[in-house]
Steps between C-alpha positions, in 0.01 A plus 500: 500500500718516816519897578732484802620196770696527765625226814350575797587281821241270600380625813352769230157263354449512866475841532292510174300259696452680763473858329246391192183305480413206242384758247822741548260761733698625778461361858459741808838344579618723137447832689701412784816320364469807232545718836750317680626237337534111601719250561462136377690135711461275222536122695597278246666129536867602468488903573323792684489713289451906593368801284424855587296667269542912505202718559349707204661289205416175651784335348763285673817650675710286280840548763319436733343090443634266725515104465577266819552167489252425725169357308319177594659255421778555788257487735380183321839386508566577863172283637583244245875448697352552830252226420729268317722525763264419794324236357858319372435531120796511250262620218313862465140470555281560157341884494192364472532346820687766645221778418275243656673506810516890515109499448463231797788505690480098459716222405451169480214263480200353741687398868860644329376868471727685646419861549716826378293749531701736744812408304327632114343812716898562602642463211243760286501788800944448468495527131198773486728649763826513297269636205400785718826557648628519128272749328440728827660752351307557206202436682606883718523673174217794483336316167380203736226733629392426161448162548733178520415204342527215576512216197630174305479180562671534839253754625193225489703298812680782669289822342308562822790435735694777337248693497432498877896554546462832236229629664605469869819671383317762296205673579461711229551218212162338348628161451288243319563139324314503180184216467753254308811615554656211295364652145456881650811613281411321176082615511 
């Protein structure tokens, strides 16, 4: 029988994530979000999404969750334009092909190759950039001495980035992308 339910926002299976083990024992991570509290950047494909979970209760400051429209798919969509438009195509390139590129920074076949590397390194340090610009703010709250993490399936491509940008700008945040990021929030 269902006792009690209640809608959390997703950023939250993160933190459950990140708080409980596979058998529901508490992490050392438990102590100190239970101290200080965290905050969560959930990347996702259309949003960022931001959560600040309050000290003692652990719960989610529910006036306080923030969604951008900012996830990875507009940085998708910005490489895809700047591609289609140097290489003269009228159609969008397929995302399987796209992702491709972003893993190689390479387009094209044999003797056509053409190389993009510096332009797909560009494009994921702007849009990691306007991520960071974005949720700055929450990351300068007190409970990110907690811990911020750093998650969804934006976090597996631009995860580490952010988390070099979070950390240069705070020293006393432990910032860490969970092992799969992608499925961190749904464990």
């Amino acid at each position: 029988n269902l006792v009690r339910d209640s809608v959390q926002p997703e950023g939250w299976g993160s933190l459950l994530d990140a708080i409980l083990t596979d058998k529901g024992a508490n992490t050392e991570r438990y102590s100190i979000i239970e101290g200080y509290g965290a905050v969560i950047i959930d990347i996702g494909g259309r949003t960022v999404d931001t959560m600040i979970v309050l000290a003692e209760v652990m719960t989610p400051k529910y006036d306080d969750v923030h969604t951008y429209d900012l996830g990875i798919l507009y940085m998708h969509r910005k490489l895809n334009n700047t591609i289609m438009q140097l290489e003269g195509m009228s159609e969008p390139l397929k995302r399987n092909r796209l992702e491709e590129i972003i893993k190689t920074g390479k387009y094209g076949r044999g003797s056509k190759e053409r190389d993009y590397s510096e332009l797909v390194e560009k494009i994921l340090n702007e849009h990691t950039n306007l991520i960071f610009e974005r949720v700055k703010a929450v990351i300068a709250r007190p409970e990110a001495e907690g811990g911020v993490i750093i998650t969804g399936g934006g976090a597996e491509l631009l995860g580490e980035r952010l988390k070099a940008l979070v950390e240069e700008y705070s020293s006393k945040a432990e910032v860490f992308v969970p092992v799969d990021p992608v499925f961190s929030n749904a464990r």
